[in-house]
C-alpha positions, -999 to 999 in steps of 0.1 A, spaced: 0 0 0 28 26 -4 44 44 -36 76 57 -38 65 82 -72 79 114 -57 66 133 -90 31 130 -74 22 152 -48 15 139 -15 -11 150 11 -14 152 49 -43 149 64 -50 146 102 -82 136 119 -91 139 152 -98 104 172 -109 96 205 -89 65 211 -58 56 197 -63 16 207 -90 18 183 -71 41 157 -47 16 157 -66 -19 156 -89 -1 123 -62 16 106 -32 -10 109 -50 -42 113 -84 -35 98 -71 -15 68 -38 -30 69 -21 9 64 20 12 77 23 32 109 51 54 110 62 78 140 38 82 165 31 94 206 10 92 232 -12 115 214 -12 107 176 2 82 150 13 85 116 0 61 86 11 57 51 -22 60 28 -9 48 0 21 70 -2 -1 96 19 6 111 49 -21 103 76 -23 114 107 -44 102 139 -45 126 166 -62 120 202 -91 147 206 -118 137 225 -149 147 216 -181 144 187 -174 148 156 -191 172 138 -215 156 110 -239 168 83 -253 150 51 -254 156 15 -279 137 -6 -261 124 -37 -272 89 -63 -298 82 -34 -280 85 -5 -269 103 22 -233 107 19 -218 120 52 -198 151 49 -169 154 55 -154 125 49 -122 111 30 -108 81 13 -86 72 -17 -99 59 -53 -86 27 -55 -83 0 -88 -112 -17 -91 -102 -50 -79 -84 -36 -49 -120 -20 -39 -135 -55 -41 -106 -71 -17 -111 -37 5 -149 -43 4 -144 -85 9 -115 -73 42 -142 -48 60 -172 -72 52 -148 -103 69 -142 -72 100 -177 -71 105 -175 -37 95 -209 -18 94 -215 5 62 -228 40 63 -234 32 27 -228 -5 12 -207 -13 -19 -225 1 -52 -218 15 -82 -222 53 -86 -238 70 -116 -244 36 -131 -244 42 -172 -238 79 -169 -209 104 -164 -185 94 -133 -195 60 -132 -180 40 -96 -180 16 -72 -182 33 -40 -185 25 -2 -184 47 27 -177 31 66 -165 51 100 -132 47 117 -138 40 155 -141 79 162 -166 85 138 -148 97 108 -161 90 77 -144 73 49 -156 67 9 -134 43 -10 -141 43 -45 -128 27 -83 -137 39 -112 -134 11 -143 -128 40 -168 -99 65 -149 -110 88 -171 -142 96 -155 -127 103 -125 -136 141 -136 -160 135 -158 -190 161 -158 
């Protein structure tokens, strides 16, 4: 799950969590990510090449909705877009986890513009996270 392509920009992203027990079990066993440095108070993942950051902050996280193909997708969330038949061992790993979706495995758009498979799940704290492949790459931006 890494790349070493240094031409590609790479992004950090941190998220607040309320327990970094469960940060770790979800990201490193559940998702299988790399941990790098971390403290009593965060941990650092590799997403993919990524830098992602788990930082202890208790508290709700804030949640709205946005209604998109049918469903209510959670906002904000994140996630990486992901070849098509790494979603499906993705979707196979959390199903095996007992993982419960926010929205199940489906395609997206099916037959138009954008078409995907998509999923979306919480970590432990309640931050939201889409996964999705796209069988064309060049719909990724489609309009």
């Amino acid at each position: 799950m890494t790349t070493s392509d240094s031409s590609i920009p790479r992004f950090h992203l941190a998220v607040p969590v309320d327990d970094l027990t469960a940060a770790r079990h979800f990201y490193g066993e559940v998702l299988g990510l790399e941990q790098g440095r971390s403290s009593e108070r965060w941990v650092d993942w590799n997403l993919h090449g990524h830098q992602f950051v788990t930082h202890l902050a208790p508290g709700p996280v804030a949640r709205a909705h946005n209604p998109v193909d049918g469903h209510d997708v959670p906002v904000p969330h994140f996630g990486l877009i992901l070849p098509v038949a790494q979603f499906h061992t993705l979707a196979d790993k959390l199903r095996a986890a007992n993982t419960e979706f926010v929205i199940e495995p489906y395609v997206r758009f099916e037959g138009q513009a954008g078409e995907q498979w998509t999923m979306f799940l919480l970590d432990p704290a309640g931050n939201a996270l889409e996964f999705k492949a796209f069988a064309d790459e060049s719909q990724i931006f489609a309009v």
